[in-house]
N, C-alpha and C positions, 0 to 999 in steps of 0.2 A: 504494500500500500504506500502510495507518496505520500507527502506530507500534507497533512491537513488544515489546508489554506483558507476552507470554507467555513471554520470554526465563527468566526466573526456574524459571514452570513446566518449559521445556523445560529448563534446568539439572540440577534436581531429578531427573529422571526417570535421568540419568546414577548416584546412588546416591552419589556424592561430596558432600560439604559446601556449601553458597551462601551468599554472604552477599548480599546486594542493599544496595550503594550508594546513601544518601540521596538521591532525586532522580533515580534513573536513567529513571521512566518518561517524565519530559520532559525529557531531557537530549539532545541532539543537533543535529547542524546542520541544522534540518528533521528531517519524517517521512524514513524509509527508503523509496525509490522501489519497491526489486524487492530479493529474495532470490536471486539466481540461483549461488551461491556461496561456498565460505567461504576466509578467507587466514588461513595460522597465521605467526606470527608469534615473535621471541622478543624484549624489551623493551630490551637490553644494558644492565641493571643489577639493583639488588637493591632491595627494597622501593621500588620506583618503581608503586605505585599511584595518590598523586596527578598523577602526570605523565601517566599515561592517562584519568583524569579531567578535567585544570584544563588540559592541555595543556603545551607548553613556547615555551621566547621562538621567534617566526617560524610557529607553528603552536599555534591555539587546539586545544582540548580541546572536547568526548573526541575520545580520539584511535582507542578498539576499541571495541565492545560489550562484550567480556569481561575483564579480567585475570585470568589464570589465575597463584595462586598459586605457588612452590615445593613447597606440601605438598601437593597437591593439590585445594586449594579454590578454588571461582569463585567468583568476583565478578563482578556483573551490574553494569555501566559504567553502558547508554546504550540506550535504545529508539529512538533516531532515527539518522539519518546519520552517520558516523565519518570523521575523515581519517586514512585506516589506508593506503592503498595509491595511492598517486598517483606520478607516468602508471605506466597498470596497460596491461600487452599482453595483457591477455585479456578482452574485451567484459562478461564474464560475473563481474569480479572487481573493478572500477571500485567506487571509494564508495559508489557511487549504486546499484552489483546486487548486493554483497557483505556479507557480516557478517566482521569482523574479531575477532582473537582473541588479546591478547599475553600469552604466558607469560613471567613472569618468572626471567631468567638472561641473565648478563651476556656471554654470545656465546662463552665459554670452557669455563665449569665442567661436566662432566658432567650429562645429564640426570637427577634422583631418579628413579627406577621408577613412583613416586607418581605423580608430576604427568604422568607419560605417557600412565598407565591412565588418569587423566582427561580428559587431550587427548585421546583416543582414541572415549572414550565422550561429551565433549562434542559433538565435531564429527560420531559419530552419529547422535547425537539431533537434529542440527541439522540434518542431512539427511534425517531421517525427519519432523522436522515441517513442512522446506520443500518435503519431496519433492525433493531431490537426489541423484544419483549418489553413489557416493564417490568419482568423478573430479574432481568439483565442488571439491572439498576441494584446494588447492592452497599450495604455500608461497609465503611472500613473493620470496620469490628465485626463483621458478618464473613469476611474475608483474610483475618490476619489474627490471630488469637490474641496475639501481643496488644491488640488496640482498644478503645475504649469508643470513637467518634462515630460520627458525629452523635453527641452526647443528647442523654433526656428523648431520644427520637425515636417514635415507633417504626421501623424500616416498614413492618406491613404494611400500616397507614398511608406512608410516604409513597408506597409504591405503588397503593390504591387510589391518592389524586393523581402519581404521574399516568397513571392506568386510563383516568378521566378525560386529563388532559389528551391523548394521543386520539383516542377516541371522537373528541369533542373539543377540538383547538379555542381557545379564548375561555373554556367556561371558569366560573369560577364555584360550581355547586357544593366542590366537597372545602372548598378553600376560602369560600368568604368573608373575610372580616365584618367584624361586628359594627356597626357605629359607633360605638364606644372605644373601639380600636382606632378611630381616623386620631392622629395626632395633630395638637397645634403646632405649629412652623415657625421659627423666628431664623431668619438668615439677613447677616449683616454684614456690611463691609468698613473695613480700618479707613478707606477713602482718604487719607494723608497719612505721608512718614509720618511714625512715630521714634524719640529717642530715649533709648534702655540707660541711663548711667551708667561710669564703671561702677564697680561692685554693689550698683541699686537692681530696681528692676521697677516693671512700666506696669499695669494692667490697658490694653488696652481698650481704645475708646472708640466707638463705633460711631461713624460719622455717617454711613449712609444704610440704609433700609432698601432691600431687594426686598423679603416679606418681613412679617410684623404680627401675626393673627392666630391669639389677638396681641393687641400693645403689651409685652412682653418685657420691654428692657427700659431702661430709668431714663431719666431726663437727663441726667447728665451722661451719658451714651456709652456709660461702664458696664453694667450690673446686668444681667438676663435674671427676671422677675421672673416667680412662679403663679395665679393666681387659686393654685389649690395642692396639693400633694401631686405628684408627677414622677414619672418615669421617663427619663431626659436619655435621648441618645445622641451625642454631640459629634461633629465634623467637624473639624477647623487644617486651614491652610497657611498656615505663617512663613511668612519671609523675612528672611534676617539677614541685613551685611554688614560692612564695618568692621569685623571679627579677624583677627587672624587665622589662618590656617590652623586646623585641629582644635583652636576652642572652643570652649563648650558655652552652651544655652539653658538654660531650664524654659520649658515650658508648661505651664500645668492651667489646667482647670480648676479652680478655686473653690469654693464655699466660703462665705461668710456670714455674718449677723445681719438679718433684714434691712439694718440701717448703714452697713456696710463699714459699723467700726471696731470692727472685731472678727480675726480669722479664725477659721473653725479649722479646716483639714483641704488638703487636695484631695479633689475627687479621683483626679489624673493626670497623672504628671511623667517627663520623659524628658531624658541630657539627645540634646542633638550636637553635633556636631559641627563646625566651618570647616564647608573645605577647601580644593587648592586656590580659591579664589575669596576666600574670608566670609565665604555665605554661608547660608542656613536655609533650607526650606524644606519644610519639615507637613505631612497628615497628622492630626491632635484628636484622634477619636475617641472616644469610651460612652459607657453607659453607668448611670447613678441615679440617685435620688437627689428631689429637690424639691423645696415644701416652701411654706407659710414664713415659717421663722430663719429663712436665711434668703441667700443669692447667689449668683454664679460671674465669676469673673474667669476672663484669661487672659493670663500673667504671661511675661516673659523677663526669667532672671540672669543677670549678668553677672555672673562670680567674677571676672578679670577686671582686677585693680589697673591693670597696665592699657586699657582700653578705655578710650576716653567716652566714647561714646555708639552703641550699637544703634541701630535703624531698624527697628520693625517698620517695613515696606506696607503704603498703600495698598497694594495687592492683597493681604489678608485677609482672609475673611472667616465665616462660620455661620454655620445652622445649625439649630439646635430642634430637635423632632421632642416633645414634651408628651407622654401619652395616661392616661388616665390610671393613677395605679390602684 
């Protein structure tokens, strides 16, 4: 079999988002041998995209064909061969016969609604153009004794809407969200440089409004308000230069006190790097709680005394998906 160029198109067809990763049509270890298969997968962390591309220490990259976002968008990896399931107890699910598929989530948190309808309708699409069963369609844990993923999932269930779907393209019967599942939306943009101090750090301030609904974030354009208990799944995009080569960042999502004078804990937080050119630009995702009696900021900390001043870049931005918890 050549390599599987058409990965993108058969994404698409699913109605969800794609983004096609630089280089995926010759990315792989080899051509793909055989199709006979698909293994889903869940990644055990959060914006771990380039670890399913570039790989990790002991195990070259790619590592799946797919990475399936949080929100539900795919990413198209790899047109060639993946080390996604090894030793595989099922003939039919081996590297060499399988397409792999890791969605991202850290083995714990709940799965979003989103990213399911996607897995759902990716992995039919994936059987409709390989001509697979949706028996074919198998977990990694169904497949490798050693594994646990994708975690909390009925693989039956799973393979009873991709069943739906192949049957019945677009339906949502067995997979509908509830009304109470549509999430409120707040996505923002930094809309001017912002400057980090040496050894301070900025929260910053959102100056423009892409959405809003409802009015979600404070008047002075810091704080993402909650107006009830919530289950927040956050995005965010930062850019950073100024930095020299190899130093570090902190970036985190915050909590603080309602009135914003008092820090409670990071939700989530991650050291990024500068690299040969003194940048940063960094995915800030996770999932948390967030109520009545606090707020949410994002922070960018500068540990380097020897740097006079960092730039968090106009370009930043962030949504934040709030769902009824």
């Amino acid at each position: 079999m050549p390599w599987l160029t058409q990965l993108a198109d058969v994404a698409r067809k699913t109605g969800f988002p794609v983004t096609e990763v630089g280089g995926w049509k010759t990315r792989g270890h080899g051509p793909q041998p055989s199709v006979q298969g698909v293994v889903c997968h869940h990644t055990a962390g959060w914006g771990d995209r380039h670890v399913v591309v570039n790989g990790r220490p002991g195990l070259d990259g790619p590592l799946s064909q797919f990475w399936l976002e949080h929100t539900g968008r795919i990413w198209v990896v790899a047109a060639g061969r993946c080390w996604h399931n090894a030793p595989s107890t099922s003939p039919h699910h081996m590297n060499s016969t399988s397409i792999g598929i890791e969605a991202e989530n850290d083995g714990r948190t709940p799965w979003p609604q989103v990213q399911l309808d996607s897995y759902y309708a990716l992995c039919a699409e994936l059987c409709k153009e390989f001509g697979l069963p949706a028996s074919r369609v198998l977990g990694h844990k169904e497949v490798n004794v050693q594994k646990v993923d994708p975690h909390s999932l009925s693989m039956s269930d799973f393979r009873a809407n991709v069943a739906t779907l192949i049957k019945t393209p677009g339906t949502r019967t067995a997979i509908k969200q509830q009304e109470d599942d549509v999430p409120e939306v707040i996505s923002l943009g930094a809309g001017e440089d912002q400057d980090v101090p040496a050894g301070g750090e900025l929260a910053v301030r959102w100056r423009t409004e892409y959405v809003d609904d409802p009015n979600g974030h404070s008047a002075d354009g810091v704080a993402v308000l909650a107006s009830a208990s919530r289950w927040c799944i956050v995005d965010g995009l930062v850019k950073v230069r100024g930095l020299r080569p190899g130093q570090e960042v902190d970036i985190a999502w915050s909590r603080y006190s309602r009135d914003g004078k008092k820090f409670a804990d990071d939700a989530w937080r991650l050291t990024a790097h500068a690299d040969a050119s003194g940048r940063v630009e960094e995915s800030v995702g996770g999932q948390f709680a967030l109520n009545t009696q606090n707020q949410l900021r994002l922070r960018v900390i500068n540990p380097n005394e020897d740097v006079a001043t960092a730039v968090v870049e106009k370009a930043s931005m962030a949504k934040i998906s709030m769902f009824r918890s």
